[in-house]
matplotlib code that plots the C-alpha trace (Angstrom):
import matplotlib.pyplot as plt

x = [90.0, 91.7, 88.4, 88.4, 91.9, 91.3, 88.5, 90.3, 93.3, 90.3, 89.2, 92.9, 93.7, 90.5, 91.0, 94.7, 93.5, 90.6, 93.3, 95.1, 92.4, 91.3, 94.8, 95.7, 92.2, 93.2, 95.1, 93.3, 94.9, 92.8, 93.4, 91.0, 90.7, 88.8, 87.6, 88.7, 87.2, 89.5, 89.8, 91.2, 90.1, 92.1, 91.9, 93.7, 93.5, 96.6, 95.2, 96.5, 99.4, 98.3, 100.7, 98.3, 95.2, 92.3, 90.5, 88.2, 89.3, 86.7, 88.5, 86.5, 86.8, 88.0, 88.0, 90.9, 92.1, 93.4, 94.8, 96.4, 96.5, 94.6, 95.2, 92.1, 94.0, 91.1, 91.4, 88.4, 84.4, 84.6, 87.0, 89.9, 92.9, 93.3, 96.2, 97.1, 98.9, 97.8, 98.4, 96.2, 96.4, 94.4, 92.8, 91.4, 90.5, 90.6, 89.1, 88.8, 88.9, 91.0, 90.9, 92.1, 91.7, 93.6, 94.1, 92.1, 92.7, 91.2, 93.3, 92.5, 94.7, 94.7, 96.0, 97.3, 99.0, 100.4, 100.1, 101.7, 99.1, 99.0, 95.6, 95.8, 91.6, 89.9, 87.1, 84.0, 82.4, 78.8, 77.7, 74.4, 74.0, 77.4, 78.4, 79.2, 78.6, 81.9, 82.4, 86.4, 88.0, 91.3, 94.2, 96.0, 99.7, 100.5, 103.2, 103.6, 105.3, 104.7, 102.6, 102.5, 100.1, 98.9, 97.8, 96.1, 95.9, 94.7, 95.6, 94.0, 94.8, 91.5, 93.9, 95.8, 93.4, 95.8, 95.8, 98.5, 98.0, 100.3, 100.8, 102.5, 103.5, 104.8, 105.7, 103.2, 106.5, 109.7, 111.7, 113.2, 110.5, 108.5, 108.1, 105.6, 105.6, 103.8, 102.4, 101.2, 98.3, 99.1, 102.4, 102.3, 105.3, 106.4, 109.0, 109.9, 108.9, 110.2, 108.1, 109.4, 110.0, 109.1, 107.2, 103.4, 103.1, 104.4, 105.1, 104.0, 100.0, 98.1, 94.2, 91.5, 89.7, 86.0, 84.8, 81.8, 81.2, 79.7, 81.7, 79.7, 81.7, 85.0, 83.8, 84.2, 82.4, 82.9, 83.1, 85.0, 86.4, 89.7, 89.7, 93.5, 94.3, 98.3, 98.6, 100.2, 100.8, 104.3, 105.6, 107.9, 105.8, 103.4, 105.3, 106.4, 103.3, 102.5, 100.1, 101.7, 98.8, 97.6, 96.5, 95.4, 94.7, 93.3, 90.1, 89.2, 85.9, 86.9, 84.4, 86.1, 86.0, 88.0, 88.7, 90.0, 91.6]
y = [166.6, 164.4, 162.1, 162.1, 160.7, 157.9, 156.8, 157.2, 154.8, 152.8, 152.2, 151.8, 149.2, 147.2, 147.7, 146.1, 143.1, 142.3, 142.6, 140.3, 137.7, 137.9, 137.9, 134.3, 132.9, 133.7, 129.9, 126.8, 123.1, 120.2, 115.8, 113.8, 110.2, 108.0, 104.7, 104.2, 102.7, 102.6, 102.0, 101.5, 102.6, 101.4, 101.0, 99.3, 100.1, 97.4, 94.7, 92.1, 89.6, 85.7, 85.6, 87.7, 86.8, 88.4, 90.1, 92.4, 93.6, 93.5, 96.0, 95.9, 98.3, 96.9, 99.1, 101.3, 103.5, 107.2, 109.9, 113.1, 116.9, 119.8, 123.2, 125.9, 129.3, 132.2, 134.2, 136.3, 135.9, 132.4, 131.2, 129.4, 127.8, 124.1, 122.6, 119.3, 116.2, 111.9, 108.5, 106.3, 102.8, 101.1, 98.2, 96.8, 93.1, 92.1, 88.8, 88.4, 85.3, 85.5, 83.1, 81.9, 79.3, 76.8, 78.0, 79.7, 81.6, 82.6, 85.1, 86.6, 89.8, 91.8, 94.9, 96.6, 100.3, 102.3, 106.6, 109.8, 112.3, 116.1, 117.6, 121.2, 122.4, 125.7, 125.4, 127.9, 127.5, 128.9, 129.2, 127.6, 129.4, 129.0, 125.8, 125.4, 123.4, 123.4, 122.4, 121.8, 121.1, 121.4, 119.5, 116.6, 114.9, 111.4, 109.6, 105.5, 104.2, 100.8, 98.6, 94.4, 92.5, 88.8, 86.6, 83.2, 82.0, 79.1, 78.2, 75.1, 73.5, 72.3, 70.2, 68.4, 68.7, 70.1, 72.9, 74.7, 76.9, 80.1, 81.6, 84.4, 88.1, 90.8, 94.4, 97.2, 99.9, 98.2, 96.4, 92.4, 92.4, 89.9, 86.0, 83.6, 79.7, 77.4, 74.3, 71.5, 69.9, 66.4, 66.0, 68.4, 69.4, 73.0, 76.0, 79.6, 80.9, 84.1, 87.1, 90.7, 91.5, 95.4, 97.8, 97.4, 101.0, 104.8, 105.9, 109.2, 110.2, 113.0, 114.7, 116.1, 116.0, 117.5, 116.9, 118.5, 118.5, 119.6, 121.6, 121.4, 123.6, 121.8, 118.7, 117.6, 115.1, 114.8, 112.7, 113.3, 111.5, 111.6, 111.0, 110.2, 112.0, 110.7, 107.4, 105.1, 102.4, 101.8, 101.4, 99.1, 96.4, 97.0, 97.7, 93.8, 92.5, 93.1, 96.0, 99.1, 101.7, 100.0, 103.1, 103.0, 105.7, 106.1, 106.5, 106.9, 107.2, 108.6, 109.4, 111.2, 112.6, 115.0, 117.6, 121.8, 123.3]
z = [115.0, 117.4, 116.8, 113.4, 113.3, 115.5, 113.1, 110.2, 111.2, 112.5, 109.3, 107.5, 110.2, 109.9, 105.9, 105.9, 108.2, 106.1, 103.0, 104.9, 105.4, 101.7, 100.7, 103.1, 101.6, 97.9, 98.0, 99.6, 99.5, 100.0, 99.7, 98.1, 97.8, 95.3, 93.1, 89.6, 86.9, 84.1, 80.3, 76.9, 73.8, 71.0, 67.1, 64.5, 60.5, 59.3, 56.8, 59.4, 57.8, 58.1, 61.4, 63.5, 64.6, 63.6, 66.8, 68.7, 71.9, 75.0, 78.0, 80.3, 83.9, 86.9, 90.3, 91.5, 93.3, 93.7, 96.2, 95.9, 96.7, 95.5, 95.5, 94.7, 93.5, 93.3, 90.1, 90.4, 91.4, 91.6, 88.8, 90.4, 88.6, 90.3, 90.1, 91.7, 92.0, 92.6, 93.0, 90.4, 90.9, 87.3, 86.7, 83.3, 81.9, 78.4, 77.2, 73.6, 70.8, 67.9, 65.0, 61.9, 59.3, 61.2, 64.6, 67.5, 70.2, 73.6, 75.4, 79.2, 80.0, 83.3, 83.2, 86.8, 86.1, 88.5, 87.2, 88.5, 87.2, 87.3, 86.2, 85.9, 85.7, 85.3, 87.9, 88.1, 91.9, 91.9, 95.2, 97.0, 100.1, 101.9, 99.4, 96.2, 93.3, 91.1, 87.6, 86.2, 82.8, 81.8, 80.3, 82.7, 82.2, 83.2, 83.8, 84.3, 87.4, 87.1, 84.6, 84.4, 82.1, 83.6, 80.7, 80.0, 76.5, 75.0, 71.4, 69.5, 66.3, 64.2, 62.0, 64.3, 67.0, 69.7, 72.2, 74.1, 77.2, 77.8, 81.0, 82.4, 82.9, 80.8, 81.8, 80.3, 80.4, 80.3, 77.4, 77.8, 80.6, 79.5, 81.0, 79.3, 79.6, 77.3, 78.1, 75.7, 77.2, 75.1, 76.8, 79.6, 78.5, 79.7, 78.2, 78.5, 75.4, 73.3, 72.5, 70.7, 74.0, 73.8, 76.4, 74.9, 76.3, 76.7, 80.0, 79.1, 78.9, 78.1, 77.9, 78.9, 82.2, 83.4, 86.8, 88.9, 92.3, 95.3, 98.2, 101.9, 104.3, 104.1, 102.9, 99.0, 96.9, 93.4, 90.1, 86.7, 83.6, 81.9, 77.9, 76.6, 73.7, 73.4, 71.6, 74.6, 72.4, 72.2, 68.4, 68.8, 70.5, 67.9, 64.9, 65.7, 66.4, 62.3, 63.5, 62.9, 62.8, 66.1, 68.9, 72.4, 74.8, 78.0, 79.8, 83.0, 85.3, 88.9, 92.0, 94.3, 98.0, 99.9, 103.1, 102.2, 104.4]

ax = plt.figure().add_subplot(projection="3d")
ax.plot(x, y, z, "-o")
ax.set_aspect("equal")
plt.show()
């Protein structure tokens, strides 16, 4: 009888440690690091006024960067919930010409945008062997730290047969941020000129992300995209520029590598 007792708290004590371990491995955290290659997809509907240049826009991906924390949260048989929380640094270049009757325009814009982001994905880990290939989706919530637009723009005058070159920097998120100089390249002559002065963006973002990748023992490697579904355009700026049904959002291409602990 004696016996019998000492196998069964045997078996409750080995039972409440391997509780324990299941229960400490229910929540894992991991860092990852990445590239991004970023974009914006925007569209405009306005009949343009005479004051606005007709244009297409050309955004075209530069690389960045990204780094943040992870944490996996284990629902049940393989379904986590994964939270987590990163640094994206955003780079984008926009060349287009613009035209009208009398006047042309070449304009160079680079885009440099600094994000606080906050994906929050369902992820579904089907194991292969003792890896895992992992596929995520879920919403993700953005929020702009910094922003600046460098441009260089080059008007000319078919009548009069002039050009003038504009140079300078405006801020993507903040108001009576801008600083643009223009220089007539018949005189040389240079002044600060004045713009509507408006954030061109929202500091807020919102959308969908989908990633898949590949867990090897602790080691993660992975890619994913981000489609914006809020309109970052900022009205204002817009509503100024003659182009009030003017929308932007974000995109983003990320490869992505990381350590769980």
């Amino acid at each position: 009888m004696k016996r019998l007792w000492l196998i069964l708290i045997g078996i409750t004590l080995f039972s409440n440690v391997q509780a324990q371990e299941k229960t400490k491995q229910r929540v894992t955290f991991g860092l990852r690091a990445g590239i991004n290659f970023s974009d914006i997809v925007s569209s405009n509907q306005d009949d343009l006024p005479l004051s606005v240049f007709s244009h297409s826009d050309d955004y075209k991906s530069k690389i960045g960067g990204r780094i943040g924390i992870v944490a996996d949260i284990d629902l049940d048989h393989h379904l986590y919930v994964q939270p987590g929380l990163y640094y994206s640094y955003k780079r984008i270049y926009n060349h287009y010409f613009g035209y009208q009757t009398v006047e042309n325009i070449e304009v160079s814009e680079m885009y440099t945008l600094q994000y606080l982001e906050l994906p929050i994905l369902i992820s579904y880990h089907l194991p292969i062997g003792k890896n895992s290939l992992n596929f995520s989706a879920g919403p993700y919530f953005g929020y702009g730290l910094q922003g600046k637009i460098t441009m260089q723009e080059k008007y000319y005058n078919k009548t009069t047969n002039t050009s003038l070159d504009i140079n300078g920097t405006t801020h993507y998120f903040k108001d009576n941020q801008t600083s643009l100089y223009a220089t007539d390249n018949q005189t040389g002559y240079t002044e600060k000129i004045e713009t509507n002065n408006y954030a061109a963006a929202n500091r807020f973002d919102f959308g969908v992300s989908v990633a898949v990748g590949f867990e090897i023992s602790k080691f993660y490697i992975g890619v994913g995209y981000d489609i914006g579904i809020y309109n970052t355009g900022a009205q204002k700026f817009w509503d100024a520029a003659g182009m009030k049904k003017y929308k932007q959002h974000n995109m983003n291409f990320q490869a992505t590598v990381g350590y769980n602990f």
